[in-house]
N, C-alpha and C positions, 0 to 999 in steps of 0.2 A: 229718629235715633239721635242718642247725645253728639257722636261725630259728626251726623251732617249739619249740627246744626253749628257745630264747634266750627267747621269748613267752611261752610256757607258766611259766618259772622265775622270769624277772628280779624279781621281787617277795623271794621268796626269797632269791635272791643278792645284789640289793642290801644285803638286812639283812646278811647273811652277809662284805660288802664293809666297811662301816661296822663290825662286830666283827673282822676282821680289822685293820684301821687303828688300830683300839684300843688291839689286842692290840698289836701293832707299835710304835706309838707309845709306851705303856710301855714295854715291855721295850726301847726302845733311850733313852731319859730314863736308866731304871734303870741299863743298859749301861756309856750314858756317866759317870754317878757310879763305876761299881765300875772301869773301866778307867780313870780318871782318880787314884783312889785306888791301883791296881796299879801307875799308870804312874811314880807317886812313889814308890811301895816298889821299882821297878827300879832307880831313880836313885840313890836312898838308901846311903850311907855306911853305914849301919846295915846287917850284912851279919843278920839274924836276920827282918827286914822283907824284904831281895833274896832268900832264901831263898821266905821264904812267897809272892811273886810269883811267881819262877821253878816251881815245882813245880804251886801252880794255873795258871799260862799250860800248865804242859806238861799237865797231868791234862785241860784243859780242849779243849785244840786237840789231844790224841792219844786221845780218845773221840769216839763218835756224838753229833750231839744227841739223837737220839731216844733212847739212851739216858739221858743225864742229862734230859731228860724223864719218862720212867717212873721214876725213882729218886726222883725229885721228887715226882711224882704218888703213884706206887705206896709210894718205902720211905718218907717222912716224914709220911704218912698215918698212923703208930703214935705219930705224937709232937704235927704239929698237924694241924689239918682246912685240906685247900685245895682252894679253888674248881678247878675246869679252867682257869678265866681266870688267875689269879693261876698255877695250877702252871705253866700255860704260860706267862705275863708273865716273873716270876721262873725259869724254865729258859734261856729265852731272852735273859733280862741276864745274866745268867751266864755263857752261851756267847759273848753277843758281847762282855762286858769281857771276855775275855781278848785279841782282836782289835784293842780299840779302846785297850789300855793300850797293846799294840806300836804303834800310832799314834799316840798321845800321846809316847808314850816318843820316839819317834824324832822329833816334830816338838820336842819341847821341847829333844833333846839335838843338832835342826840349829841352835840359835840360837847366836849365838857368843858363848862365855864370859866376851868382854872384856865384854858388856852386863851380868852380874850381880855381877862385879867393879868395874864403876864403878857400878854403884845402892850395893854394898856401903860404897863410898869415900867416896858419898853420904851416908851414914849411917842406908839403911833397912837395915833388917832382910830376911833371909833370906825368909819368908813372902810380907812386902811386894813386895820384889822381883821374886817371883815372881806375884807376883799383875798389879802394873804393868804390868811391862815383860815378863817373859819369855811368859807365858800367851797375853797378846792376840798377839803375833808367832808364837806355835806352831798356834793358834785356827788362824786364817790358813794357815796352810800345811797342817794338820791336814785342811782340808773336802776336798777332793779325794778324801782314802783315807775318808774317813770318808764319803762320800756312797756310795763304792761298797760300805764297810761297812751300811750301813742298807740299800743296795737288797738285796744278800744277805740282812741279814735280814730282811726284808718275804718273800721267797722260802720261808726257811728259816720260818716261822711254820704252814707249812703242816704242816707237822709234828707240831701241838699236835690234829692231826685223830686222829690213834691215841691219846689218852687222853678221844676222845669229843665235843670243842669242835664246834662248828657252826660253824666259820669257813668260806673260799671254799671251800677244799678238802674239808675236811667233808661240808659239803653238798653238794660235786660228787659223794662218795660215795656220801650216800644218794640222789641223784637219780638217779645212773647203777645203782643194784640195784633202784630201783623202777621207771625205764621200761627196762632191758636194751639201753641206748642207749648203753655206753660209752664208743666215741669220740667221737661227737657232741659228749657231756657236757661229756668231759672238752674240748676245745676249747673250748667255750664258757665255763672254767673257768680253760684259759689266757689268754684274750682280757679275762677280767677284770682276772688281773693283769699282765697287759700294758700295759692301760690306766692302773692304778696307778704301775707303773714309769716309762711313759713321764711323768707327770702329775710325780711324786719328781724324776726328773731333770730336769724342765724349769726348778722350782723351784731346783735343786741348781744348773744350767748359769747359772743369772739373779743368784744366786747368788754364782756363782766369780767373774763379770762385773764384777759391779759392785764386788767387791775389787778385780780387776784394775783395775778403771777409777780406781779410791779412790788406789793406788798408784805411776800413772800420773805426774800432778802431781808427788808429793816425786821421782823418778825424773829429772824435767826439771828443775826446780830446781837437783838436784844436778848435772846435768847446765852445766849456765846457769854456775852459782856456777863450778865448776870452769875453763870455759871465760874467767870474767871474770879469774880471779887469773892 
């Protein structure tokens, strides 16, 4: 039965929950640094910077993870020593900047042009400007693809169980070859991260919310003002 085997385990799985979250939570920190730095080499004038974007977005979104997992794990094992946690951490920001630069990219390249040509007029600089005014407006528009980007990868993390990790999946592995239970297991294994997911999105929905709500206000204002004149 799905309960005893839920009784029997949850000690286990719990630990196995809290390193999976871990694991998760880095590699999409990391993530978002390398796809925020790709998202600027797409944008970039510098065609030698859009080069080096382009080719890691395609190497990166036209392989498995599991494989750049094992290459990680397996081939740079001759050069440095990595943890399971780290080869998984670091495999999985890899996989998902390439994901999260096309998200950045495209929420910094919906802002409209007139806004960094009049910071320019202003007389900040390029950096500045982007930092101000265009980045927080992109943020913003950004969390939507980006929320469904992390729940992916919270999914996709299970994957760091074929170089050995003890995350959820992991351990639903070895629990399903030592009692010969496994569907049960495995169910018990999706209900964890279920729970997870649901838990992400509710924070993510509460989240979107209260931008929406933030935005509301300037919205009727302008609304008002126009109305007055």
């Amino acid at each position: 039965m799905i309960i005893d085997i839920f009784l029997s385990s949850y000690p286990l799985f719990l630990k196995a929950t809290w390193l999976t979250v871990q694991l998760t939570a880095v590699a999409l920190m990391l993530g978002c640094v390398v796809g925020l730095v790709i998202a600027f080499f797409r944008i970039s004038d510098n065609k030698v910077l859009n080069y080096i974007a382009h080719v890691y977005i395609t190497v990166i979104r036209g392989t498995p993870l599991i494989v750049q997992i094992c290459i990680l794990y397996f081939g740079l094992a001759n050069l440095v020593t990595l943890s399971q946690f780290w080869a998984g951490a670091i495999a999985l920001a890899v996989h998902n900047g390439a994901y999260i630069a096309e998200i950045f990219r495209g929420a910094i390249q919906s802002i409209d042009r007139g806004q960094m040509e009049a910071s320019r007029s202003l007389g900040m600089s390029y950096p500045l400007a982007m930092r101000r005014i265009i980045l927080p407006q992109a943020f913003r528009r950004a969390i939507p693809s980006l929320g469904n980007q992390f729940i992916i990868g919270l999914k996709d993390s299970s994957l760091v169980a074929y170089v050995g990790m003890q995350d959820l999946w992991g351990t639903g592995l070895g629990e399903a070859a030592s009692n010969y239970k496994q569907l049960e297991t495995y169910m018990v294994v999706g209900l964890y991260y279920l729970v997870l997911i649901m838990i992400f999105s509710y924070f993510v929905n509460k989240l979107e919310a209260r931008l929406a709500k933030g935005k509301a206000p300037n919205k009727q204002t302008k609304d008002n003002t126009s109305v007055a004149a």
